[in-house]
C-alpha positions as CSV (number, residue, x, y, z in Angstrom):
1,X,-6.7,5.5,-2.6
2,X,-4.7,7.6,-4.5
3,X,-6.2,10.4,-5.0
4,X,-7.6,10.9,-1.8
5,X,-4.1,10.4,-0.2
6,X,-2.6,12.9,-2.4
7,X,-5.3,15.6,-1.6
8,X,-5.5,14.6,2.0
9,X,-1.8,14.4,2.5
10,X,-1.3,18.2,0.3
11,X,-3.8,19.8,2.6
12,X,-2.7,18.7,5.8
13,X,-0.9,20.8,8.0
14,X,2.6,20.0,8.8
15,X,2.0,16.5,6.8
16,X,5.3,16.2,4.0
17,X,4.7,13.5,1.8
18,X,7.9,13.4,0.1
19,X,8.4,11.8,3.8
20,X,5.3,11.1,5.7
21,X,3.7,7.9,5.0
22,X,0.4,7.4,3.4
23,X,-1.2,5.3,6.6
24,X,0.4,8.1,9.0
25,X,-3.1,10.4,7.4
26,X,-5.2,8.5,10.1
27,X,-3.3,10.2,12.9
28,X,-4.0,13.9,13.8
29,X,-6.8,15.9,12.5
30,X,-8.6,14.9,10.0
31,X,-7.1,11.2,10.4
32,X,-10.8,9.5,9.9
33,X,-10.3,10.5,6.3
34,X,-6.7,8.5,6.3
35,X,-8.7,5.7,8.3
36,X,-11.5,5.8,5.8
37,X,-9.2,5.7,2.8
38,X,-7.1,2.6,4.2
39,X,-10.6,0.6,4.5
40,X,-12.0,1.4,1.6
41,X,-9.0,0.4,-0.4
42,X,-9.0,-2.6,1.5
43,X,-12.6,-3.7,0.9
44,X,-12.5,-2.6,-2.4
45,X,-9.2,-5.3,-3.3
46,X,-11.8,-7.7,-1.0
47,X,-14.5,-7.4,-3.7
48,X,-11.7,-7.3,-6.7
49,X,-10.7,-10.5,-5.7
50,X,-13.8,-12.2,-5.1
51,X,-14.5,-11.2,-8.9
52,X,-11.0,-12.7,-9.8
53,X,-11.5,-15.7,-8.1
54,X,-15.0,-16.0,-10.8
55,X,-13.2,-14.9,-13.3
56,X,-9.9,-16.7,-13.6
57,X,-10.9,-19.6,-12.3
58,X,-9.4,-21.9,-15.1
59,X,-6.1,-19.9,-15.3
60,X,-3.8,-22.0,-13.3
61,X,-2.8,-18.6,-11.6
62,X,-6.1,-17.2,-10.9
63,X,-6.7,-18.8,-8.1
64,X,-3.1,-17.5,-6.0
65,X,-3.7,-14.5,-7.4
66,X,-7.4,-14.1,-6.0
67,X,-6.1,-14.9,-2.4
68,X,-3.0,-12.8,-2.9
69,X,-5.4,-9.7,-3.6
70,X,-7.3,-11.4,-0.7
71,X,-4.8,-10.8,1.4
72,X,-3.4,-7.7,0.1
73,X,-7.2,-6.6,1.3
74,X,-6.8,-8.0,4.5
75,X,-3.7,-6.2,5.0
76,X,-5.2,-2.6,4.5
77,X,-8.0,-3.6,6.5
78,X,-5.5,-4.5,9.5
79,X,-4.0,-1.4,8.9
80,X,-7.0,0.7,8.9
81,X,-7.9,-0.8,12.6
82,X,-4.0,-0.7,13.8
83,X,-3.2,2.8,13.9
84,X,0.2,3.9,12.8
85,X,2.5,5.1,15.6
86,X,3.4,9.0,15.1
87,X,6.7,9.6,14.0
88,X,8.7,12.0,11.6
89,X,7.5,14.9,12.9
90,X,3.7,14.2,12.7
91,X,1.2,15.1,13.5
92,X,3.1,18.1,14.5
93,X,4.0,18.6,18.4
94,X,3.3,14.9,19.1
95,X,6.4,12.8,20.0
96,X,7.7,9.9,18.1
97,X,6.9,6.6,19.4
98,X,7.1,2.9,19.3
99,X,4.6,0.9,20.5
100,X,3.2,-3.3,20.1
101,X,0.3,-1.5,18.3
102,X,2.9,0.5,15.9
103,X,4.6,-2.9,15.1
104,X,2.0,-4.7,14.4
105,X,0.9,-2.1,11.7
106,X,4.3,-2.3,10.5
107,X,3.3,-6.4,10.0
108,X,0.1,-5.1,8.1
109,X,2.1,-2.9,5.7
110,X,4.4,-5.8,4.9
111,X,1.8,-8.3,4.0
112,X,0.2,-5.5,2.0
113,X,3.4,-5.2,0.0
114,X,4.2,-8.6,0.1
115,X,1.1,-10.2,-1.5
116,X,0.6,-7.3,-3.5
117,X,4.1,-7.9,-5.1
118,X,3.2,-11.2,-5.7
119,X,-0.1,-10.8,-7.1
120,X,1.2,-7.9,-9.5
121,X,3.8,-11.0,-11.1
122,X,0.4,-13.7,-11.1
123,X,-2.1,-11.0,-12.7
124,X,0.8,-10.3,-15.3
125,X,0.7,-13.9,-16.2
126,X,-3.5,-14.3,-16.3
127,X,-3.2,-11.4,-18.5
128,X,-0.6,-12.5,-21.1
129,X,1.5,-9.6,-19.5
130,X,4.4,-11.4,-17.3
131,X,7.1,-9.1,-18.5
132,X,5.1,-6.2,-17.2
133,X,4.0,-7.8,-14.3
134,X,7.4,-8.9,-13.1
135,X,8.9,-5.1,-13.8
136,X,6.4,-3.5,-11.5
137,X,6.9,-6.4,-9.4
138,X,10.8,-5.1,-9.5
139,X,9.1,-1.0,-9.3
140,X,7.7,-2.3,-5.8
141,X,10.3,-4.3,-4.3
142,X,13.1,-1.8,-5.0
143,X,10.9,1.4,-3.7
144,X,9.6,-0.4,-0.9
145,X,12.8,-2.0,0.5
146,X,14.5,1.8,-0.2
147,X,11.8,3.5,1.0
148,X,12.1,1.3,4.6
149,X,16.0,1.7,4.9
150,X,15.5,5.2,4.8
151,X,12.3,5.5,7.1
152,X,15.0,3.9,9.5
153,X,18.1,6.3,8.7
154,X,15.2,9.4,9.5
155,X,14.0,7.8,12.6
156,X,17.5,7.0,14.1
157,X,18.4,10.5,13.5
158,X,21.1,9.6,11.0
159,X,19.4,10.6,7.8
160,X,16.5,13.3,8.4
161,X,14.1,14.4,6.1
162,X,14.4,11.4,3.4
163,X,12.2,10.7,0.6
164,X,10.5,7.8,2.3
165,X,7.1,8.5,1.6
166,X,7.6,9.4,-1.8
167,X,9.2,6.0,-2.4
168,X,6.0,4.4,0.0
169,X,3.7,5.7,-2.4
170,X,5.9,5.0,-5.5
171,X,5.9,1.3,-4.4
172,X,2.1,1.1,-3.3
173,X,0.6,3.5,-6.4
174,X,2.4,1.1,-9.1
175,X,1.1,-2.0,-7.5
176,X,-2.8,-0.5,-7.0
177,X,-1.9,1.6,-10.1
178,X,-1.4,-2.2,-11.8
179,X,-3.9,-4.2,-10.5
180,X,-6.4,-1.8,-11.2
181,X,-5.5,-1.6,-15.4
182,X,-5.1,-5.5,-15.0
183,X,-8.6,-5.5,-13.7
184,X,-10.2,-3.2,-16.6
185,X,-7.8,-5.8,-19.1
186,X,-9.5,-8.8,-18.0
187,X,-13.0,-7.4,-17.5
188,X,-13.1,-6.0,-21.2
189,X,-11.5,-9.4,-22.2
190,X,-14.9,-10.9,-21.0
């Protein structure tokens, strides 16, 4: 996920990441690659948490943690078939616009967050790690809620050209970033 986003998003024309959004890569040329990258992330937390639920099945928070990564999945899946609606100036020469289909993305990105924040702070735990866990926990909450303030400053024309993607991929990096290294943790742990 992250690399491809960061190569995908570099080489796209008129594409700013520092203020695009990583799931606005499925729009415009190219956007099967953004498409591809959101489903593959999402089947690849799918199979990650089907190995969790095996594996910390006796920790008593293995099992909410499985079905948060579950859902984080889920989330990336939903995103992946509910296309983002354009907006900040991309894809370039295509109006901004706001549609049931661009809000129900929008739902999708929260749950994405929102279990994957939660399962960061669980996983920290099942791996003797809860300090960590709770500071990326922190990491995500604060770039994520900052990151959406200011997607909302740039849209209403009060704010342009805001770091909201950066901060996007600040709080959705950390969290993958995490539960990936947890992941490896665990597996060598046996």
């Amino acid at each position: 996920m992250v690399a491809m986003s960061v190569v995908d998003g570099a080489t796209r024309l008129g594409y700013d990441p520092y203020r695009n959004w990583v799931s606005q890569l499925a729009l415009g040329p190219r956007g099967w690659l953004g498409l591809l990258n959101l489903a593959l992330c999402g089947g690849w937390l799918i199979a990650y948490a089907a190995g969790l639920h095996r594996h910390l099945r006796a920790a008593p928070a293995g099992r909410p943690a499985a079905r948060l990564v579950l859902l984080c999945g889920t989330g990336f899946l939903m995103i992946a078939a509910v296309p983002i609606d354009p907006g900040l100036d991309y894809p370039p020469g295509v109006p901004a616009v706001h549609t049931v289909v661009g809000y129900a993305h929008q739902a999708g990105a929260v749950t994405v967050f929102a279990a994957g924040t939660a399962a960061s702070v669980l996983l920290g735990r099942c791996a003797g790690r809860p300090r960590a866990g709770l500071v990326v926990a922190a990491v995500m909450v604060v770039s994520f809620a900052a990151s959406t303030v200011l997607v909302t400053l740039d849209v209403q024309g009060v704010l342009a050209g805001t770091p909201s993607g950066l901060l996007e991929r600040v709080a959705l990096f950390t969290g993958l970033g995490w539960i990936g290294a947890l992941g490896l943790r665990l597996y060598r742990q046996g």
